[in-house]
C-alpha atoms as one frame of an Amber mdcrd trajectory, in Angstrom:
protein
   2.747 -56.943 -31.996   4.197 -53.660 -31.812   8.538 -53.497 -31.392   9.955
 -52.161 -28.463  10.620 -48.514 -30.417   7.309 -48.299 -31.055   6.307 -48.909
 -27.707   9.034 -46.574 -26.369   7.885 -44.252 -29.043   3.930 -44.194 -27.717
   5.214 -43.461 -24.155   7.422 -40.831 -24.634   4.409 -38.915 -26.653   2.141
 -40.078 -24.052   4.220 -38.657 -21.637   4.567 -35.231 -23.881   0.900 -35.070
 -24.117   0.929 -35.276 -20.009   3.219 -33.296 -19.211   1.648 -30.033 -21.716
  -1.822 -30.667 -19.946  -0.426 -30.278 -16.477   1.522 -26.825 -17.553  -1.860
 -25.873 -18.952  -4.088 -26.889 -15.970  -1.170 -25.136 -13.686  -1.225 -21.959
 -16.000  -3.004 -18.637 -14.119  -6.355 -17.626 -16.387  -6.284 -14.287 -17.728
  -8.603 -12.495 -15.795 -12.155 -11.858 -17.495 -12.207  -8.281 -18.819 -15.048
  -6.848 -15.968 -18.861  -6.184 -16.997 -19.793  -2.878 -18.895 -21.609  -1.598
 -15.495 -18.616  -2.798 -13.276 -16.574  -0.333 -15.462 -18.482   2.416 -15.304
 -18.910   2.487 -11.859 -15.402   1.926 -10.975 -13.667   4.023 -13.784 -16.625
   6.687 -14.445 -14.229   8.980 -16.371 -13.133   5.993 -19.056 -10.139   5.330
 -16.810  -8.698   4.479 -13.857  -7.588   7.478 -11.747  -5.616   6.489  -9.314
  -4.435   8.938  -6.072  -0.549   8.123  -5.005   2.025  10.603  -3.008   5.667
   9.998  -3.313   7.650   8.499  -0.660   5.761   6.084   0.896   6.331   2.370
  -0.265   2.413   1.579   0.053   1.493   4.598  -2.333   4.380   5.496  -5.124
   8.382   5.660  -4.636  10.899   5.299  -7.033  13.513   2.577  -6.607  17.296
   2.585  -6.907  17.010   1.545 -10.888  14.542   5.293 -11.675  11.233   2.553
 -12.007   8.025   4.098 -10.368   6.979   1.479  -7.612   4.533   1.164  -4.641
   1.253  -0.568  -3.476  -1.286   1.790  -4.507   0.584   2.404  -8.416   1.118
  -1.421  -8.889  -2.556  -2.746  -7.313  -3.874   0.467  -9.268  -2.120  -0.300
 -12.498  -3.182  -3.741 -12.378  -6.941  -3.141 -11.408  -6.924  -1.153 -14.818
  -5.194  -3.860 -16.611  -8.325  -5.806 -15.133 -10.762  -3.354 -15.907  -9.294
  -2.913 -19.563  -9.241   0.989 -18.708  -6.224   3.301 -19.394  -4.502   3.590
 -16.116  -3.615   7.408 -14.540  -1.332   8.066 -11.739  -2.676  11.446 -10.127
   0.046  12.949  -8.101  -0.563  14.803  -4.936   1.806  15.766  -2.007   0.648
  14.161   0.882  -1.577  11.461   2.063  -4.512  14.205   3.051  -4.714  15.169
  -0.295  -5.337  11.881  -1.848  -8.333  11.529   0.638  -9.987  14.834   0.230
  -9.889  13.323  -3.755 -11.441  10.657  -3.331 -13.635  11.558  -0.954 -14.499
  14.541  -3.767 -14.463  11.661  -6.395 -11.708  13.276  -8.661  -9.503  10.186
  -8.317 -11.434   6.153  -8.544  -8.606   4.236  -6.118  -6.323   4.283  -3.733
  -4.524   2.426  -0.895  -4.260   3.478   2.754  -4.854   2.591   6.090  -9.106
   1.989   6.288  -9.372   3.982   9.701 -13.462   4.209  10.710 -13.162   8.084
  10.556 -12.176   7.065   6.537 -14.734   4.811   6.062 -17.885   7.265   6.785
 -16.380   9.055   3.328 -14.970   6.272   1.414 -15.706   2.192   0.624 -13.007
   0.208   1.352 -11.885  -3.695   0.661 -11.308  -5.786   3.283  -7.798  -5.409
   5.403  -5.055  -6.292   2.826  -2.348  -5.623   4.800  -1.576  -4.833   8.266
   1.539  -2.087   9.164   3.011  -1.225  12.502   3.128   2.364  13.548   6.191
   3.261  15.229   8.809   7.009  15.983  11.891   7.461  14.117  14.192   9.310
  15.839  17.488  10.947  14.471  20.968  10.446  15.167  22.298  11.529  18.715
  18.317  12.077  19.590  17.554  12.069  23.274  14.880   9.665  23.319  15.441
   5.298  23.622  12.370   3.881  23.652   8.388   4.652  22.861   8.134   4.893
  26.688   9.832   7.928  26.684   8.095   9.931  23.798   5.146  11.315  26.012
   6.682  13.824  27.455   7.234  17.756  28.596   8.970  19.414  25.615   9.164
  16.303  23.342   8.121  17.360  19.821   6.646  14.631  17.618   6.177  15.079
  14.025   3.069  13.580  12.682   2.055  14.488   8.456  -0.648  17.253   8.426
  -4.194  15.805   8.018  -2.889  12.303   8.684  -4.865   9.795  10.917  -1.345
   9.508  13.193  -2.020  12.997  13.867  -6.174  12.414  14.866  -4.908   9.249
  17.032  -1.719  10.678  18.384  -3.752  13.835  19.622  -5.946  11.891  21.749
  -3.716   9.912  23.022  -0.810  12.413  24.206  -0.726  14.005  27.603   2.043
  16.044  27.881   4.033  15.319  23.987   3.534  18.233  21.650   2.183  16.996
  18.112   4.203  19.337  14.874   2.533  18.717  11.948   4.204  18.857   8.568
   2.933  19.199   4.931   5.378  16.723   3.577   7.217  13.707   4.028  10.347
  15.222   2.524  10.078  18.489   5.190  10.020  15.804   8.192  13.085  14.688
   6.828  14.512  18.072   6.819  13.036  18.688  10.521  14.664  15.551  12.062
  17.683  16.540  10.178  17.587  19.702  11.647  16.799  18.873  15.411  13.111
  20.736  15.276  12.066  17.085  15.626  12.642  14.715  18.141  10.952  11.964
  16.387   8.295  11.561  13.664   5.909   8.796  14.113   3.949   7.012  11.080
   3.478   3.851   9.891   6.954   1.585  10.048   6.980   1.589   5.814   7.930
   4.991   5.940   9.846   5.496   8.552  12.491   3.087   6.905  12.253   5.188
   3.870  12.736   7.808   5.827  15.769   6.229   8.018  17.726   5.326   4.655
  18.366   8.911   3.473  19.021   9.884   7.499  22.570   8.724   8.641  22.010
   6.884  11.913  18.614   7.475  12.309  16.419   5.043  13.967  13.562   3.623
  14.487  12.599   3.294  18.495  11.727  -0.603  19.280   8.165  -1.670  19.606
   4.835   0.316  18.025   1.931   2.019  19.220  -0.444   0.888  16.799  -1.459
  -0.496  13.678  -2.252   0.645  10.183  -4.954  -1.880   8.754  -4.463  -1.463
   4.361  -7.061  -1.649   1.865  -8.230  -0.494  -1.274 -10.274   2.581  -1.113
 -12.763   4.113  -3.512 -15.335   6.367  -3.377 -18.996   6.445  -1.982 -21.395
   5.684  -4.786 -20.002   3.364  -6.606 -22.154   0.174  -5.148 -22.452  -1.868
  -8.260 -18.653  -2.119  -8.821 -18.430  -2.936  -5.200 -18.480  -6.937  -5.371
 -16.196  -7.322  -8.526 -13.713  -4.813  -6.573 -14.200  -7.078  -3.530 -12.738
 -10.125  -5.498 -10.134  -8.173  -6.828  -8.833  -7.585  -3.644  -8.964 -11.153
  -3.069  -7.372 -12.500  -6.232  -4.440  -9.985  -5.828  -3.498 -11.619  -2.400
  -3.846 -15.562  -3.686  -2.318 -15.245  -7.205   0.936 -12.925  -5.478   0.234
  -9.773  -6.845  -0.006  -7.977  -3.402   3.401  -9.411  -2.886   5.085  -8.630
  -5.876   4.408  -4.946  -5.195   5.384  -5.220  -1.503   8.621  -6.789  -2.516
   9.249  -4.304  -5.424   8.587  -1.252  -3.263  10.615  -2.719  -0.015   7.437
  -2.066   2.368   8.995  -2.982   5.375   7.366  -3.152   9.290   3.966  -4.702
   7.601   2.664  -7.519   9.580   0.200 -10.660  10.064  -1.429 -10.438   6.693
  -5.162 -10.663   6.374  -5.246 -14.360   5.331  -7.303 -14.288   1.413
């Protein structure tokens, strides 16, 4: 008959041997390395090129500690990792450029909002992320509320070739739309009173506010920006694995690790994974 050690002894290893099979059933799976023809349809080059434009949380900013952040770097950098491709960060200066890239298929990925004049040029995921559009007006600005912005002599700053600037234009009847080439020259324009407000999605418009003393952003929003992952046309076979990407990103927290790191702010109702 065993002795009371020994029995103590058999529980506490039986208890050992539980405890390192629930850590190991609880453990994430390292993602399979994707299929030879998934690669080459997604990364055609040998690597991931991925299109980002500085200052805007859901492409590529860089935080307070000098790191390169955003949506489109991290979910691009990861879908590499995933792909076991190099990753590349392709620069450009605005959002239109990025577009016209991979609409021209010199960069494999992005992320932006999936509008259905977008989609006739490029493939995109399922919604991802939803972000309210809103104005950001500057200190001692004239205008209170989105009520007011649609009006005689009210200039509204929208980024050149952006889809604020296709919706806006429809939707104005007497506001005057003032395109600009780059996030960083709206800043200068509000700054400088040539703008009474510049509308875009609510992501950047904080970014925006925090290097504007006493700017603000005007209550409410006139629309929404609905996120994905974008690639371009022609790439069907990659299509399902990239479709489960987009998924797995969104259960196992991915999608909001990079959200967190890049302080996206004004996103809203999540598409549920």
């Amino acid at each position: 008959m065993p002795s009371s050690f020994d029995l103590a002894r058999r529980r506490g290893l039986a208890a050992l041997a539980g405890a390192a099979l629930w850590l190991v059933g609880c453990a994430t799976p390292a993602p399979a390395v994707a299929p030879a023809p998934v690669r080459a349809a997604l990364a055609p080059t040998g690597k991931l090129r991925v299109g980002v434009y500085p200052g805007s949380p859901s492409s590529m900013v860089v935080d307070a500690s000098g790191r390169t952040v955003g949506v489109a770097y991290e979910l691009g950098r990861e879908m590499a990792r995933r792909l076991d491709v190099p990753f590349e960060p392709v620069l450009y200066r605005r959002l239109a450029d990025v577009v016209d890239a991979l609409k021209a298929g010199q960069v494999d990925f992005t992320f932006t909002n999936a509008s259905p004049a977008r989609a006739r040029d490029i493939d995109f995921t399922a919604t991802l992320l939803d972000v309210e559009l809103g104005y950001l007006a500057p200190a001692g600005g004239r205008l209170s509320s989105i009520a007011d912005v649609d009006q005689p002599g009210v200039r509204v700053g929208v980024s050149e070739g952006s889809s604020s600037q296709a919706t806006l234009s429809r939707q104005y009847r007497h506001a005057q739309l003032a395109p600009v080439p780059t996030l960083k020259a709206a800043s200068e324009a509000l700054a400088q009173g040539r703008l009474d407000v510049f509308a875009t999605n609510k992501g950047i418009l904080s970014e925006l506010a925090d290097g504007l003393p006493g700017a603000r952003l005007l209550a409410g929003r006139w629309g929404l920006e609905h996120m994905a992952i974008g690639v371009p046309k022609g790439r069907a076979a990659g299509l399902p694995w990239l479709n489960e990407f987009a998924l797995g990103v969104q259960r196992d927290g991915t999608l909001q690790a990079a959200i967190a790191r890049a302080g996206l702010r004004g996103s809203v109702a999540p598409a549920n994974p």
